[in-house]
Every structure is written in C-alpha cells, then in structure tokens.
DOTIDO-347078 format. One record per residue (C-alpha): residue in one letter; x, y, z. Coordinates in pm, whole numbers, plus 50000, padded with zeros to 5 digits. Layout:
<logus>
AXYZ ...
</logus>
This chain:
<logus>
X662615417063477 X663725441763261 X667015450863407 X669715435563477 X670905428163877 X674165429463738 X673635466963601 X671595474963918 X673885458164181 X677245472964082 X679045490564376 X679345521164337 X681055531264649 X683855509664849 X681325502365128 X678915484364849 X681895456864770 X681595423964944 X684645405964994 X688095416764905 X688505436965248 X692125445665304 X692305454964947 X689585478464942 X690935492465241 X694065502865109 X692685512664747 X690095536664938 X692835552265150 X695285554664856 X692425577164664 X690975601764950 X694305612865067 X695085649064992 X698375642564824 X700355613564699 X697945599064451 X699605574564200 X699975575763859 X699115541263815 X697925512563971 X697415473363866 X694315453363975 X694675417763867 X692595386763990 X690275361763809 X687545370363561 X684245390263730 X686205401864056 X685315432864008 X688695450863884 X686705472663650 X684615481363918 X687115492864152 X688535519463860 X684705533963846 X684605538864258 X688155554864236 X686365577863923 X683375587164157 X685425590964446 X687465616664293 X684825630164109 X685965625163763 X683875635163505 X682855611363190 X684605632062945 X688135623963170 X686995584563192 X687825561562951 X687925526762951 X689685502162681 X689865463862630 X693425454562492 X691975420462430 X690645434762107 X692875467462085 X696175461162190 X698505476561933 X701435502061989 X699005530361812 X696195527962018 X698795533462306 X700575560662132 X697125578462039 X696525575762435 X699365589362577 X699195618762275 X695655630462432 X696705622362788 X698935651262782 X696085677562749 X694745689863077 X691175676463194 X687985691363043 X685695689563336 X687955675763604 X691195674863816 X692075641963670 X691905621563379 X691705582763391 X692505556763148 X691585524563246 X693165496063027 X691395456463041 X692745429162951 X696345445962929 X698075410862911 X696755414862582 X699025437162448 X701725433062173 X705195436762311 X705495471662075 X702595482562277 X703715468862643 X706985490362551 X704905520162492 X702905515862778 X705865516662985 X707565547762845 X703815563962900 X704285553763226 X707795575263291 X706465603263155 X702915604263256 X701525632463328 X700285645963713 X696605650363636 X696725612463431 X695625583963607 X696685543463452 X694495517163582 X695385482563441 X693385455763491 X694465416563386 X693725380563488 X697345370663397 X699555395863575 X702945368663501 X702695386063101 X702755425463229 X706885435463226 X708165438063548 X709375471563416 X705625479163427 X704915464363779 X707835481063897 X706085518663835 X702485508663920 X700965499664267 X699845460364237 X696335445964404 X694955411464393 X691435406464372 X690275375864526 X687065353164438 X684645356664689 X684515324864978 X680965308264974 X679615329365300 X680785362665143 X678935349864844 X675435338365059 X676065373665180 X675515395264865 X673095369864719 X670715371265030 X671365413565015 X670355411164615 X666755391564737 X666245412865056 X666485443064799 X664265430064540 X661865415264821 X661875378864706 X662235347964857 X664715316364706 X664725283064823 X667875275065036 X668635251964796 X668615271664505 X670455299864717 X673245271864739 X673265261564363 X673395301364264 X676755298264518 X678165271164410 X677965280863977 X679105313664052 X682345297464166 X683575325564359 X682475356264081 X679935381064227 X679085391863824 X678565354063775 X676515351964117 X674165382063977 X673685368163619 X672875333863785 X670415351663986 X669115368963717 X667965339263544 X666505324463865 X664615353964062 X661515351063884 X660955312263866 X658855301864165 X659215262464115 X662125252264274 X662935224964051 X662775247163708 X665155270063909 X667515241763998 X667245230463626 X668345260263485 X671335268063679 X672365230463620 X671895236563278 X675575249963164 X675625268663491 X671725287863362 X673585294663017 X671015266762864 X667735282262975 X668885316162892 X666705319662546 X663675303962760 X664185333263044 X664485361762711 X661315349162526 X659445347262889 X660485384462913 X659615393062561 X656055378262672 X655905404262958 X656465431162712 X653355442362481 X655175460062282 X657525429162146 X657515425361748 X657005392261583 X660235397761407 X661485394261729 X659805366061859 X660605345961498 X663875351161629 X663775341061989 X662615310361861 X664135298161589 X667055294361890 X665275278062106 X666315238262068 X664855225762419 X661345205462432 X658315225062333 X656755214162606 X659045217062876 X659505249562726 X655565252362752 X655855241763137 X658685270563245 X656915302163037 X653395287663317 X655865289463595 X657355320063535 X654175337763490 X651965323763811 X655325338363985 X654615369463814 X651175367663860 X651345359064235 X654375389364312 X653635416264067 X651875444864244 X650265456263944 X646435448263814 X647735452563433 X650925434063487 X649065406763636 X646135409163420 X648495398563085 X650435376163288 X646725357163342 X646385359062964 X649685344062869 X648895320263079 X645985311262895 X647545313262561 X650295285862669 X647415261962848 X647545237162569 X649885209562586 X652015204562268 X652455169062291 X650645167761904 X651425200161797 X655175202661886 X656955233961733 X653855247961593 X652035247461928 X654745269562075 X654725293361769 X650935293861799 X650695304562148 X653795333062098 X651455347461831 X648515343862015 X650645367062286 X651295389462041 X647695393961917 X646725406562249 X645385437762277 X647355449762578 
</logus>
C-alpha cells in the first residue's frame, strides 16, 4: 500500500471518532453553538488519543481556512519568542475566515518565560483567536493557565472500542485478518487508535498468519518495518537502486526469512489485487525471489532486488 491508514483513517468529523464519547459530546456542542465559543481550550490524555485530531474537526467544523490554522510542537519550540511572535500576529483579523486557531503540542514543553507568556496571551486574547493546547502531562501547565482554558481528557480506547475501528478499517479496505491477528493488532496498540492503524498498516497485506503475528511481536511491528518498505518499494517500478542500496543496507534480519515474507506479501498481492499489471509484476517478483539464499546470503537478496529493478515494467 501506498498510503498510509493512518493518513486515510483520520476523523474528520466528530461522528468518525471511536471512543471518547462524553467528551466529544461536549467538545461538538461547545463549537456549533451560535455564541459563547471559548478562547481556549486544553485536551490532554496519553500519546495517539487523538488531541490533535480533535483541534482539526473543531477547524472544519467552523470552517476555518488553512491560512487561519496553525499548528506548533513546543517539544521542539517552546521559547518565550515563539510565543511572543504568536500572540503579535494573533492580533490581526483572519484572512479567509471568522476565526483564527493556534493549536500548541506538547505545551508541557514550554520554558517557564514562555508558560508566562502564554498566560498573559491568554488575558488578552483576542475574540476571533482560538488556543488549543494539547499535552500528555497536564500536572506541568500553571493552574493560572487551566484556570482560563476549558480542560478535556482523552481516554485510551478499551479493547472492544478498539476491535471496533480495527474491524471498520478492514470492512473499508475489503480484507479479511485472522481473529488472532485482529487480537495481537489490539493488544500492541495498547489503547492508541494511531498505534492500532500503524500496526495495521504493517499487517493488512501479509496473508500468512504467522508472518503477521511475527511482525507485530517484533517490537510491537517496529522490527519488520524495513521488510514491509522494501516489499513496497518492490511494488513500485519506478523505485531507484539508490534507493533500494539503501533499504538494504538497514535491513539486519535473515536473508532468507527476509526472502520468505517479500513471497508472502506478494501471493497476497497477487491473490487481492484487482489489477492484471499489478498482479502481473507481483508474479515476476515472485520469481525473482524463488531462490533460496541459504549459499548466497546477502548477495542473494541484493541479486534478486536488482533483478526487480531490471524489469521492464
């Protein structure tokens, strides 16, 4: 796959979001009321809950334009000036829109300079500006800053919320999991629906259920993920060999083993994809990779990436 379910999958309305009902309830009523909209609200809750998410349904639902959007990550810019230069340009009315919103990330990173310019932003912020900050440690925001902002928790999803979006993702993409693999995708994702999706991501195309168990037990799928990228380099003709030399020269697992996954990813492709060429070059890297490597090792694998490449469609 090309894209990521991640990318695809992102609500982008309050009905899309699984989990997390009673906050999205209040959230969605606090934004399509006529009058009384906040200056600033704080979303906090664990990693991949979908805080930054939220701020982009609140931006559609008031129809904010992406000249009046911008998001920040204090992790990495957290100073007083970046929050000076903010509230210098919040002051001037919206170019394409009725509001203008800032969303700030990982706002528990701030200095304490810029956590005391936040908050006198906050006292004398503007009607047409709207604050969203976002944080996984809510105990380091000021009070003073709680105080002026309306607080949500986002919660991890339970593990029948999460079977819910996962089994939505497949019925979407018209492919069928093993219920055990379903359960393994669940249990990694510890509660995250970004984490589910990534998970998934590394999964959806592998039809043998044990390679697909393998690879989410593998660092929760983070130790199969250069395997997955040079199987979808494969797919594409159009991949250089400068890009395949690097691909590989990552790659630490097993040549063969390695050998074994790029077959089983591409009879699944082979068996789903809809289309002759598709399928036609998934036949031929299949062929390319038939040869074990238990002599040839490294250079085996290298061989049969080039002999991909060489292929005239």
């Amino acid at each position: 796959m090309s894209r990521s379910l991640y990318t695809v999958y992102r609500p982008e309305n309050w009905d899309e979001i699984v989990g997390n009902e009673a906050v999205v309830e209040s959230i969605s009523k606090l934004f399509e009321r006529e009058a009384g909209i906040p200056n600033a609200i704080l979303l906090h809750g664990p990693s991949g809950t979908g805080k930054t998410t939220v701020a982009r349904i609140i931006k559609n639902v008031l129809g904010v334009a992406n000249q009046d959007y911008k998001e920040l990550d204090f992790s990495s810019f957290g100073g007083i000036d970046t929050v000076r230069e903010l509230q210098d340009k919040s002051r001037y009315k919206p170019l394409q829109s009725k509001f203008k919103i800032y969303v700030i990330d990982e706002i528990q990173g701030a200095s304490q300079s810029a956590m005391q310019g936040l908050l006198k932003w906050l006292e004398d912020c503007p009607k047409h500006v709207i604050i969203i900050l976002a944080t996984t440690d809510p105990q380091k925001i000021l009070k003073t800053i709680k105080t002026r902002c309306n607080i949500f928790q986002m919660k991890l999803l339970n593990n029948e919320e999460m079977k819910v979006l996962i089994e939505w993702v497949l019925d979407n993409e018209e492919v069928k999991l093993p219920k055990k693999v379903i359960s393994a995708v669940v249990k990694y994702a510890e509660g995250s629906p970004r984490r589910a999706l990534t998970l998934l991501d590394n999964v959806i195309e592998i039809e043998d259920e044990e390679i697909a168990l393998s690879i989410i037990d593998s660092d929760g799928g983070e130790g199969a993920k250069e395997i997955i990228d040079l199987c979808r380099m494969l797919v594409d003709s159009q991949t250089t060999w400068k890009q395949y030399q690097s691909i590989l020269s990552g790659i630490k697992d097993e040549p063969e083993s390695v050998r074994y996954f790029v077959l089983s990813y591409f009879n699944t492709v082979a068996l789903r994809e809809k289309s002759e060429k598709k399928v036609t070059r998934a036949i031929a890297v299949m062929e390319c990779f038939g040869e074990n490597y238990y002599n040839t090792k490294r250079a085996g694998l290298t061989y049969s990436c080039f002999s991909v490449y060489n292929l005239p469609f």
